[in-house]
PyMOL Python script that loads the backbone (N, CA, C, O; Angstrom):
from pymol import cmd

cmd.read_pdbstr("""\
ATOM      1  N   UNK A   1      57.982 165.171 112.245  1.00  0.00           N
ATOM      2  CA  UNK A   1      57.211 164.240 113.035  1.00  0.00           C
ATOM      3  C   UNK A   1      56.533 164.936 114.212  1.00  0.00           C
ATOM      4  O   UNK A   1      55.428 164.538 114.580  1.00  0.00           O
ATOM      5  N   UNK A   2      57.176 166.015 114.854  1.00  0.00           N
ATOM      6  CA  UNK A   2      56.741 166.637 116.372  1.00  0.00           C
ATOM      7  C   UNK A   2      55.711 167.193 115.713  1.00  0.00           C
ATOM      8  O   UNK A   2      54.599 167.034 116.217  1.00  0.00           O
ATOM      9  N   UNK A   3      55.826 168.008 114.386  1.00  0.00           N
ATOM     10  CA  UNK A   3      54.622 168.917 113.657  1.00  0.00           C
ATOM     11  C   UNK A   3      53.449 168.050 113.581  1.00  0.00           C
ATOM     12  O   UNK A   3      52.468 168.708 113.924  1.00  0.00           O
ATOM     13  N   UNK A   4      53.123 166.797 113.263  1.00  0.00           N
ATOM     14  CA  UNK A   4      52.069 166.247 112.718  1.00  0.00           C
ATOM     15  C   UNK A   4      51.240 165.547 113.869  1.00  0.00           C
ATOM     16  O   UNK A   4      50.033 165.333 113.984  1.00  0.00           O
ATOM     17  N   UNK A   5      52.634 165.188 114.908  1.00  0.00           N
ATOM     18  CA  UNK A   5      51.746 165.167 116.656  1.00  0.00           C
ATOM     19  C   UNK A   5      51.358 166.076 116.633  1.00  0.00           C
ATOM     20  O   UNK A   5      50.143 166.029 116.441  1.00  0.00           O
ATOM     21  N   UNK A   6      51.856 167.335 116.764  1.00  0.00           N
ATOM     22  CA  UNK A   6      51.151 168.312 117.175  1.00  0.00           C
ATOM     23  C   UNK A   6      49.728 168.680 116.647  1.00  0.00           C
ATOM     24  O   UNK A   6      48.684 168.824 117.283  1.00  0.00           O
ATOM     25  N   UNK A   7      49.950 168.782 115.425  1.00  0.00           N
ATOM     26  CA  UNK A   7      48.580 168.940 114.500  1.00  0.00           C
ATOM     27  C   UNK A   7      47.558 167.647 114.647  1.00  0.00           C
ATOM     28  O   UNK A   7      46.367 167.658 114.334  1.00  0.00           O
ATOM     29  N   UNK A   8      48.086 166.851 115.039  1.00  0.00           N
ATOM     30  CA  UNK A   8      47.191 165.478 115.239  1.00  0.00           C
ATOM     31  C   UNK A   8      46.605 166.330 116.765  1.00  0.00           C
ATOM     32  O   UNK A   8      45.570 166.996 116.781  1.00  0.00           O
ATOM     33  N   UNK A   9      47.261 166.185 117.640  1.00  0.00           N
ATOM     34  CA  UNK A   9      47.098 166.351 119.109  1.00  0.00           C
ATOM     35  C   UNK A   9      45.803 167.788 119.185  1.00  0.00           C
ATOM     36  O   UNK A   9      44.900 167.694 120.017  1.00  0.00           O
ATOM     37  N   UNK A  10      45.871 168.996 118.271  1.00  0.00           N
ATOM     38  CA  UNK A  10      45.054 170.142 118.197  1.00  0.00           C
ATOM     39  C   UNK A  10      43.635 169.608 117.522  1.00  0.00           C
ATOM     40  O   UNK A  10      42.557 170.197 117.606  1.00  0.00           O
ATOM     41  N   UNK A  11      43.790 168.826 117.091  1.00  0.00           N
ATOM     42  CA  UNK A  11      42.540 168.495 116.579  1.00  0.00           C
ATOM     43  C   UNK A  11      41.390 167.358 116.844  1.00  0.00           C
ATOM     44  O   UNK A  11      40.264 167.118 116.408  1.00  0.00           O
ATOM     45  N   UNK A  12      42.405 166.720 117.916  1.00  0.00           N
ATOM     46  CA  UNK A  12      41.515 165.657 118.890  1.00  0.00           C
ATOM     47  C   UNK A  12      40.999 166.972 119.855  1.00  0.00           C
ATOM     48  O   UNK A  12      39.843 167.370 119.716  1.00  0.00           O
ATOM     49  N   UNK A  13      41.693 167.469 120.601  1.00  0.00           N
ATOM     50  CA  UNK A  13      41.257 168.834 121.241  1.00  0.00           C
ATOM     51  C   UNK A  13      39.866 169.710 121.200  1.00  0.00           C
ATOM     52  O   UNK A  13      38.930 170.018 121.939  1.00  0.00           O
ATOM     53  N   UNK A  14      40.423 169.947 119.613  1.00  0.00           N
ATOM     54  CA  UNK A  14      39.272 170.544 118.827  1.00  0.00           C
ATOM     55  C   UNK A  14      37.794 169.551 119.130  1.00  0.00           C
ATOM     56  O   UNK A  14      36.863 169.807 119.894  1.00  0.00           O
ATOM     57  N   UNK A  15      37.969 168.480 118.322  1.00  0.00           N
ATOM     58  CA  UNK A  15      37.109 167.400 118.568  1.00  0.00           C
ATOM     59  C   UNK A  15      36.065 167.342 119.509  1.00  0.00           C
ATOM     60  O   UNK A  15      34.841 167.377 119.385  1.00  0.00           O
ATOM     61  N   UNK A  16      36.930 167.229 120.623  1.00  0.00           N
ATOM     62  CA  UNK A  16      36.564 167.231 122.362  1.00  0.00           C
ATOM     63  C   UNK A  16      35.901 168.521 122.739  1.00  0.00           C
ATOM     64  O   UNK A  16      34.905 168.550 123.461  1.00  0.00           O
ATOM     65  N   UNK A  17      36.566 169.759 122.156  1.00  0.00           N
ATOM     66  CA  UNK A  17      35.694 171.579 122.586  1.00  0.00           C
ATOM     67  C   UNK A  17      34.102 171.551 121.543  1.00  0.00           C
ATOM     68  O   UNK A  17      33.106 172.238 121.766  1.00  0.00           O
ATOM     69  N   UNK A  18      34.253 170.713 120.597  1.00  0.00           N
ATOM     70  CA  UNK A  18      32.886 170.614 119.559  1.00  0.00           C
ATOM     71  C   UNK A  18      31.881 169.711 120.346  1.00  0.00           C
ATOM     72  O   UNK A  18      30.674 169.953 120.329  1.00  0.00           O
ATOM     73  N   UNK A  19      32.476 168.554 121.108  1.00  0.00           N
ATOM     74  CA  UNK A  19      31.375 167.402 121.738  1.00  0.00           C
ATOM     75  C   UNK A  19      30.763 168.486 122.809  1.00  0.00           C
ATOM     76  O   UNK A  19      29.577 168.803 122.719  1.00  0.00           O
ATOM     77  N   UNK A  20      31.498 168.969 123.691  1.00  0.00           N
ATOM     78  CA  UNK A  20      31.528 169.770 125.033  1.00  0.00           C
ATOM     79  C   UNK A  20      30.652 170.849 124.276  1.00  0.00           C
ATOM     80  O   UNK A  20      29.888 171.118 125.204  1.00  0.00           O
ATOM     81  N   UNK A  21      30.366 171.400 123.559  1.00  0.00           N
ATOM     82  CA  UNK A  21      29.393 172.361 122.821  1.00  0.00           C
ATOM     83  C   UNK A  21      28.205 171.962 122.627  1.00  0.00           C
ATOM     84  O   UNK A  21      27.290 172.741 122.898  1.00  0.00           O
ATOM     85  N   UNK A  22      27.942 170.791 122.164  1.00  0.00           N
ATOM     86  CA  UNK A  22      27.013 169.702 122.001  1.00  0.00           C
ATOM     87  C   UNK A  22      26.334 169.628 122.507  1.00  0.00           C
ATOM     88  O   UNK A  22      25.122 169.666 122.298  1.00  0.00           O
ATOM     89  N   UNK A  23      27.239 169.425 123.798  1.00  0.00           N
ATOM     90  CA  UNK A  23      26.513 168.931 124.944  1.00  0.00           C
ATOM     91  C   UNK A  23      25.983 169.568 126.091  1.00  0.00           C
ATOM     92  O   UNK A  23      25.208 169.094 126.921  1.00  0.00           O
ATOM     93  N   UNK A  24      26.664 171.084 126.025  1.00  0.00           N
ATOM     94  CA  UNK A  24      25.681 171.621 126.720  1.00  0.00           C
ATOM     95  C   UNK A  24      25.060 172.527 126.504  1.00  0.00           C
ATOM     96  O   UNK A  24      24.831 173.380 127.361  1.00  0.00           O
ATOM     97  N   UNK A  25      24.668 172.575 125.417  1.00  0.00           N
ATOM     98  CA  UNK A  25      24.187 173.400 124.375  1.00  0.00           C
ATOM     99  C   UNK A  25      22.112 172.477 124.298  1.00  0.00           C
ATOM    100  O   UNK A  25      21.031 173.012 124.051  1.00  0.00           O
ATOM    101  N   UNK A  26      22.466 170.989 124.648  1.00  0.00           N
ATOM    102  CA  UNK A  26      21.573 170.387 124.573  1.00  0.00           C
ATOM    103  C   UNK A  26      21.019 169.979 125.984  1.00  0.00           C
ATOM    104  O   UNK A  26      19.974 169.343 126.119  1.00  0.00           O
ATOM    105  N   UNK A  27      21.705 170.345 126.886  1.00  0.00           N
ATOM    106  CA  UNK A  27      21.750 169.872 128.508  1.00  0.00           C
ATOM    107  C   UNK A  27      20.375 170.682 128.994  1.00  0.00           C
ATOM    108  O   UNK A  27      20.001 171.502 128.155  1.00  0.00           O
ATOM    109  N   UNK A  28      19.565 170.601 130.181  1.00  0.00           N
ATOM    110  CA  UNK A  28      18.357 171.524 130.810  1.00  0.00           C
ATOM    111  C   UNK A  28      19.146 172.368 131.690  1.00  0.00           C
ATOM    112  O   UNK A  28      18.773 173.507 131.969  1.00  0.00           O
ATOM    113  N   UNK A  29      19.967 171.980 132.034  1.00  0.00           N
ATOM    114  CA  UNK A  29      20.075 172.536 133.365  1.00  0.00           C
ATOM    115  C   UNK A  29      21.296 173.855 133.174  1.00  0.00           C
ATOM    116  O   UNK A  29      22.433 173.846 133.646  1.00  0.00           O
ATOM    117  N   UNK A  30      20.968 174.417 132.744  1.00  0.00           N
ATOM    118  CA  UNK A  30      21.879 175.957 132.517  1.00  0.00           C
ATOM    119  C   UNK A  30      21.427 176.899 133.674  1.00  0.00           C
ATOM    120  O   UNK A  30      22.244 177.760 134.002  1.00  0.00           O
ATOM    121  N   UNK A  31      20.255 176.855 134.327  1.00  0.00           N
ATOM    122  CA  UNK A  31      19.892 177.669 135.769  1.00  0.00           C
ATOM    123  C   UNK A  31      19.176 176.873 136.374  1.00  0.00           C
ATOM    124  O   UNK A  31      18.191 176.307 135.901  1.00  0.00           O
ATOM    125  N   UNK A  32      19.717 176.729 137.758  1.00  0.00           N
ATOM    126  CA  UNK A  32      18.612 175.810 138.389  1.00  0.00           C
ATOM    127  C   UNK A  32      18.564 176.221 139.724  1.00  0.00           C
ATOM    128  O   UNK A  32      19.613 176.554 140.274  1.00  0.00           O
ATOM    129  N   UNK A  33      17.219 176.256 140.484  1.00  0.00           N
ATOM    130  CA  UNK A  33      16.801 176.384 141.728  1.00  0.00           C
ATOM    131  C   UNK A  33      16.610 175.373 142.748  1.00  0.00           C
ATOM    132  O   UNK A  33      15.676 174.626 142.457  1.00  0.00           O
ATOM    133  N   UNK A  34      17.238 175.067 143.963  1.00  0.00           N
ATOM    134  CA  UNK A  34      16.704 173.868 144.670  1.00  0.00           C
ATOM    135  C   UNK A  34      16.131 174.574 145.983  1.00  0.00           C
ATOM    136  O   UNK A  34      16.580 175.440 146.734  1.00  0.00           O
ATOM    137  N   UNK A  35      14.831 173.763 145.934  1.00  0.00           N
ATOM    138  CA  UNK A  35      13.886 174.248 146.953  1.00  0.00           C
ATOM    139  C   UNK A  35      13.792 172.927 147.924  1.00  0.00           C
ATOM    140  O   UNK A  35      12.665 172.613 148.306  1.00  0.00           O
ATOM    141  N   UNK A  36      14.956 172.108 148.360  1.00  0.00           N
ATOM    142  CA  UNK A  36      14.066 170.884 148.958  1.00  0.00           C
ATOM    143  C   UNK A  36      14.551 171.077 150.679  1.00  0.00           C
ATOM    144  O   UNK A  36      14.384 170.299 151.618  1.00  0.00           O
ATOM    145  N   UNK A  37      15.176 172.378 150.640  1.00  0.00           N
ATOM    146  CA  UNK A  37      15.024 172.440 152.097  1.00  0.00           C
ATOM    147  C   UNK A  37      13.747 173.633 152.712  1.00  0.00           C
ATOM    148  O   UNK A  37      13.458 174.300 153.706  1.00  0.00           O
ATOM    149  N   UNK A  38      13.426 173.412 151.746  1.00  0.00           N
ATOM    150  CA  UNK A  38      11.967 174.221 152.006  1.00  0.00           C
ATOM    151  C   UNK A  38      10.649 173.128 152.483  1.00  0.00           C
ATOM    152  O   UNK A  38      10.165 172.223 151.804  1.00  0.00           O
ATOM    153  N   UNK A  39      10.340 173.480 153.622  1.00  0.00           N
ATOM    154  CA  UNK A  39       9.491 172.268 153.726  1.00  0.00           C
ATOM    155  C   UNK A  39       7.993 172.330 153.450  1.00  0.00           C
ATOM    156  O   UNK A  39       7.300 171.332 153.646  1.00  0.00           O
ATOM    157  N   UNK A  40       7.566 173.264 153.083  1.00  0.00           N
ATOM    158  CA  UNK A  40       6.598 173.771 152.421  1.00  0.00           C
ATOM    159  C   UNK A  40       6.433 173.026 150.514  1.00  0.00           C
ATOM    160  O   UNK A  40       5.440 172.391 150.158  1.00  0.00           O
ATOM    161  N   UNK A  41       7.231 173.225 149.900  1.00  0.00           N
ATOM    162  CA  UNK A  41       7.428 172.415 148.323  1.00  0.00           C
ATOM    163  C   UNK A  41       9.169 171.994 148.284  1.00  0.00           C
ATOM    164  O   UNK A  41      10.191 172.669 148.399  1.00  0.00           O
ATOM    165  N   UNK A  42       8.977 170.953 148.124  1.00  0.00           N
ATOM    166  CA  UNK A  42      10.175 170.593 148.131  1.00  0.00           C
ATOM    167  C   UNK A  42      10.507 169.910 146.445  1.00  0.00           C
ATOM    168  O   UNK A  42      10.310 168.764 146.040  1.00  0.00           O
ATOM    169  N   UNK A  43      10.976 170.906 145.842  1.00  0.00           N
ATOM    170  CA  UNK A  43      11.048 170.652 143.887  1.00  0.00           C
ATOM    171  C   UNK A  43      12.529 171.067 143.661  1.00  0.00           C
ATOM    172  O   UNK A  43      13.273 171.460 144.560  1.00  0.00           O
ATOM    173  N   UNK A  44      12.791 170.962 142.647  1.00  0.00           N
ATOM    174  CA  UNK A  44      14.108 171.131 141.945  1.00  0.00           C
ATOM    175  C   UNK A  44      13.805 171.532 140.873  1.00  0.00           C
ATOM    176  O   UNK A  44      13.618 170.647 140.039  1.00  0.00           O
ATOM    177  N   UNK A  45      13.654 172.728 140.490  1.00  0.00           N
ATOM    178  CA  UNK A  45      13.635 173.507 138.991  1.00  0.00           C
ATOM    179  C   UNK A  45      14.702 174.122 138.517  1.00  0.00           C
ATOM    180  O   UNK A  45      15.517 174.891 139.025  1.00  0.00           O
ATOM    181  N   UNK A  46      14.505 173.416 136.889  1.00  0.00           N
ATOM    182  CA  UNK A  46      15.870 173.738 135.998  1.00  0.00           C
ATOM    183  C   UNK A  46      15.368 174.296 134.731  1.00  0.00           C
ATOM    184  O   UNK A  46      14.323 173.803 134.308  1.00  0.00           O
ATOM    185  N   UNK A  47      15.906 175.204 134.071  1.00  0.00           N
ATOM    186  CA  UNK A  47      16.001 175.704 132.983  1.00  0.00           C
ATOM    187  C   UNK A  47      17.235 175.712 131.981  1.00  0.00           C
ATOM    188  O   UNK A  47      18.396 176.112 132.078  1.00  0.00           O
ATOM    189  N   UNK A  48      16.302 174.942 130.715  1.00  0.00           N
ATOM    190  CA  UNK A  48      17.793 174.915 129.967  1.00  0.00           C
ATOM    191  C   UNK A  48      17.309 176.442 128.639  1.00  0.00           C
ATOM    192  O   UNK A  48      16.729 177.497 128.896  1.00  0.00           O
ATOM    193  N   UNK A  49      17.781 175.994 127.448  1.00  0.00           N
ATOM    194  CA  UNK A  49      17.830 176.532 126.476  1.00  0.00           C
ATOM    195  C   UNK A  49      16.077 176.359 125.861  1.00  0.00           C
ATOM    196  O   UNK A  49      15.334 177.294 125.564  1.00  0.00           O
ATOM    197  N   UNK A  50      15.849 175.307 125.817  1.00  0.00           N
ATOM    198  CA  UNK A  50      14.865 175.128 124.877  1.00  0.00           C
ATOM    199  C   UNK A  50      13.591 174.734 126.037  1.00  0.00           C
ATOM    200  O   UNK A  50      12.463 175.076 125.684  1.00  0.00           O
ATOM    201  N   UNK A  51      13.692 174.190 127.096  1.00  0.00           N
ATOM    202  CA  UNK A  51      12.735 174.143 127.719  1.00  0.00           C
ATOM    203  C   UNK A  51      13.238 174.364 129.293  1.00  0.00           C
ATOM    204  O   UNK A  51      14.298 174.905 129.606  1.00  0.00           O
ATOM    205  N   UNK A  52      12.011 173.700 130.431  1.00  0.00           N
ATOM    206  CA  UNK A  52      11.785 174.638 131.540  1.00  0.00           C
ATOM    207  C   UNK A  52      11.199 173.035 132.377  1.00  0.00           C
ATOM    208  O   UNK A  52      10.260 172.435 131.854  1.00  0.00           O
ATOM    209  N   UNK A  53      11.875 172.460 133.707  1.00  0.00           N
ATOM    210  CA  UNK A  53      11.596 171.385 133.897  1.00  0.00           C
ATOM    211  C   UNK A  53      11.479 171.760 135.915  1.00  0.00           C
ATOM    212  O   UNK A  53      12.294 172.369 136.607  1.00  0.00           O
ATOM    213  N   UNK A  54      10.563 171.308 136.203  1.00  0.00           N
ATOM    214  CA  UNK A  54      10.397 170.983 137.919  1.00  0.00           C
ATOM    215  C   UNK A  54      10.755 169.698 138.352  1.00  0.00           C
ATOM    216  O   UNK A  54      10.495 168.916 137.437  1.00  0.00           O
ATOM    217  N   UNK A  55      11.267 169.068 139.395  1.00  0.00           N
ATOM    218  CA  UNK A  55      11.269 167.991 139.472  1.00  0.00           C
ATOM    219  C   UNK A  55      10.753 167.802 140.985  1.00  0.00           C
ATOM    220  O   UNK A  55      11.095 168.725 141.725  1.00  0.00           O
ATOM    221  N   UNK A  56      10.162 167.009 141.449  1.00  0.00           N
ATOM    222  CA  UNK A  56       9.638 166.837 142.879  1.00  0.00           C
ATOM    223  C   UNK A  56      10.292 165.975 144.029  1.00  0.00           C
ATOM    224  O   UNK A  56      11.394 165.543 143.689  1.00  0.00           O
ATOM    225  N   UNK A  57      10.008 165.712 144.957  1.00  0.00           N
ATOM    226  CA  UNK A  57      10.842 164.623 145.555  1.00  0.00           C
ATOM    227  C   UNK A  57      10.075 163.602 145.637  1.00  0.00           C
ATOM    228  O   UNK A  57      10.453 162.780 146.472  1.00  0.00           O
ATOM    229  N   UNK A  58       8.843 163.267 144.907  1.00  0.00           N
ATOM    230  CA  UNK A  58       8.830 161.644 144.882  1.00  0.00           C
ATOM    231  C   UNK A  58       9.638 161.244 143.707  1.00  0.00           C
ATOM    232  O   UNK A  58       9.793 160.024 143.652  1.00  0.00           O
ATOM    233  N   UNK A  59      10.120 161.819 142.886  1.00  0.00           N
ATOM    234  CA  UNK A  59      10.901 161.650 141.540  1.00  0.00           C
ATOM    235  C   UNK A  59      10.223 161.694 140.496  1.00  0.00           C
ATOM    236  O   UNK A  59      10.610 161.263 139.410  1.00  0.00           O
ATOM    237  N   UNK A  60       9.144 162.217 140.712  1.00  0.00           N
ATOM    238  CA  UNK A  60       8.385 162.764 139.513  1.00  0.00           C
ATOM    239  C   UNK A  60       9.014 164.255 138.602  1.00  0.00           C
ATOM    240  O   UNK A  60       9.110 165.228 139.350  1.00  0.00           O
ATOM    241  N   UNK A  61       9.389 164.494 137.290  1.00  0.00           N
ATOM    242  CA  UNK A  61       9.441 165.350 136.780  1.00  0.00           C
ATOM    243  C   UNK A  61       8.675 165.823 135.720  1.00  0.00           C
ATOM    244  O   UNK A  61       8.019 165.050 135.021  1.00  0.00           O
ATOM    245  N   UNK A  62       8.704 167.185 135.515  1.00  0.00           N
ATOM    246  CA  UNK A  62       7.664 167.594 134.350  1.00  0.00           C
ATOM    247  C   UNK A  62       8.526 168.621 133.790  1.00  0.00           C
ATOM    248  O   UNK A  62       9.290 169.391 134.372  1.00  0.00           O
ATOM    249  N   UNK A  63       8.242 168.480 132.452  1.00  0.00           N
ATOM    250  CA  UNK A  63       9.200 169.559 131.746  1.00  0.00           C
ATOM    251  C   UNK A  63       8.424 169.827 130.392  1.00  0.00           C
ATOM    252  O   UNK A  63       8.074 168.909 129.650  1.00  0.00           O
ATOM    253  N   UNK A  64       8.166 171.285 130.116  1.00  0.00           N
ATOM    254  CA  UNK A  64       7.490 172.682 129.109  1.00  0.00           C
ATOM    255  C   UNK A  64       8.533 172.572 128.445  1.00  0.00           C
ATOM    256  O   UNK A  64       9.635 172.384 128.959  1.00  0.00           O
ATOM    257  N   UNK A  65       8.312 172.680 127.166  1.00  0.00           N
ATOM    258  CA  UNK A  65       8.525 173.554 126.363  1.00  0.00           C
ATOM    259  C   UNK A  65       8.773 174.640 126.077  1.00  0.00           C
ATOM    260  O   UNK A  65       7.691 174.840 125.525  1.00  0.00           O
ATOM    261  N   UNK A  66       9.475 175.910 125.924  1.00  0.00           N
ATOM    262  CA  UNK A  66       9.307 176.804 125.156  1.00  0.00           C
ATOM    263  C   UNK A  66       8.770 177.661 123.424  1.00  0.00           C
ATOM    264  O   UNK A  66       9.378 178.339 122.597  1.00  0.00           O
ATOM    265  N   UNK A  67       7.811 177.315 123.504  1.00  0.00           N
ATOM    266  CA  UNK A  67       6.957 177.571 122.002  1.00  0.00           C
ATOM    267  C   UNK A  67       7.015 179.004 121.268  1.00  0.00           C
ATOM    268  O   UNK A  67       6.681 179.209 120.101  1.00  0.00           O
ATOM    269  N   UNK A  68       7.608 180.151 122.373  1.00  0.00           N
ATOM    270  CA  UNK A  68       7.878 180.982 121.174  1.00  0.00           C
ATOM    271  C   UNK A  68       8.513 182.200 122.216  1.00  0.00           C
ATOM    272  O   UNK A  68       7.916 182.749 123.143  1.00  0.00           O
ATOM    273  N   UNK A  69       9.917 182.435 121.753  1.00  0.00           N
ATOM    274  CA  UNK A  69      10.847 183.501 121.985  1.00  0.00           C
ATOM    275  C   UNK A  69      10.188 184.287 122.785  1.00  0.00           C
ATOM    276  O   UNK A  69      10.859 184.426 123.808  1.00  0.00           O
ATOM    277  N   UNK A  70       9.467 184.719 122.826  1.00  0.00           N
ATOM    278  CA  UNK A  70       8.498 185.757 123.313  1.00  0.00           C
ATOM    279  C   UNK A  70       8.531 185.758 124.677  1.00  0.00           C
ATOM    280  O   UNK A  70       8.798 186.748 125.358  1.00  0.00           O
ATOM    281  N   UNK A  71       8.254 184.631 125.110  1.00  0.00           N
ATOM    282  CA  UNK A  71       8.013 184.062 126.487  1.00  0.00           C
ATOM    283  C   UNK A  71       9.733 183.968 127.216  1.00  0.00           C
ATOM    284  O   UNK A  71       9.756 184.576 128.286  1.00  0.00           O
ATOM    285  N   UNK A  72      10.611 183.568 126.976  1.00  0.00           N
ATOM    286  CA  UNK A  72      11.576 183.492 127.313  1.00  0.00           C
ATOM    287  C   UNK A  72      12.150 184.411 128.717  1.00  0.00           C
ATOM    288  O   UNK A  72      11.787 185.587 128.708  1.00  0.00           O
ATOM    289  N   UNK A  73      12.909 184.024 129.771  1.00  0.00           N
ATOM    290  CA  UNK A  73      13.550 184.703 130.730  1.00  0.00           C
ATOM    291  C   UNK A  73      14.385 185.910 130.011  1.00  0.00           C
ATOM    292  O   UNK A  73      14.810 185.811 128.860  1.00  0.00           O
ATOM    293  N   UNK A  74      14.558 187.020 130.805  1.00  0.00           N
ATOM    294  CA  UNK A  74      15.555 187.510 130.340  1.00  0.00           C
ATOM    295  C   UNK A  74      17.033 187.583 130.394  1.00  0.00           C
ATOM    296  O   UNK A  74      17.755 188.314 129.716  1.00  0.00           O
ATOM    297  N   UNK A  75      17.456 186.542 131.488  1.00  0.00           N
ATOM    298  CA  UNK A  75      18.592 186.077 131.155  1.00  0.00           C
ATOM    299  C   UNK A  75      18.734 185.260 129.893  1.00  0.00           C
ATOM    300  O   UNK A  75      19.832 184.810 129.569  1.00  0.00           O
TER     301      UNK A  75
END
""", "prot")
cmd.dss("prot")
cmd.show_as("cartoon", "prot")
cmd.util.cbc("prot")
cmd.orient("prot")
């Protein structure tokens, strides 16, 4: 019985490390810059995996694409 908790219990786990992969695997914000104590531009730029997003402080955001490897940061 303790065996099949257990094996039950490793694989909700599992479950949970696959969503958490998911999810930030799909998230923008893997590097991000905040400029809003700059009083000159005051934006919030984030970079995820697949694209590249500014955000402003009226709450306007804009977010690129990445269209081909090439272009990519080198981090």
């Amino acid at each position: 019985m303790a065996v099949t908790a257990c094996q039950g219990l490793g694989f909700v786990v599992s479950l949970i490390g696959i969503g958490g992969i998911i999810a930030a695997t799909c998230m923008d914000q893997w590097s991000t810059q905040d400029l809003y104590n700059n009083p000159v531009t005051a934006v919030f730029n984030y970079q995820g995996l697949w694209r590249s997003c500014v955000r402003e402080s009226s709450g306007f955001t804009e977010c690129r694409g990445y269209f081909t490897m090439l272009g990519l940061p080198v981090y």
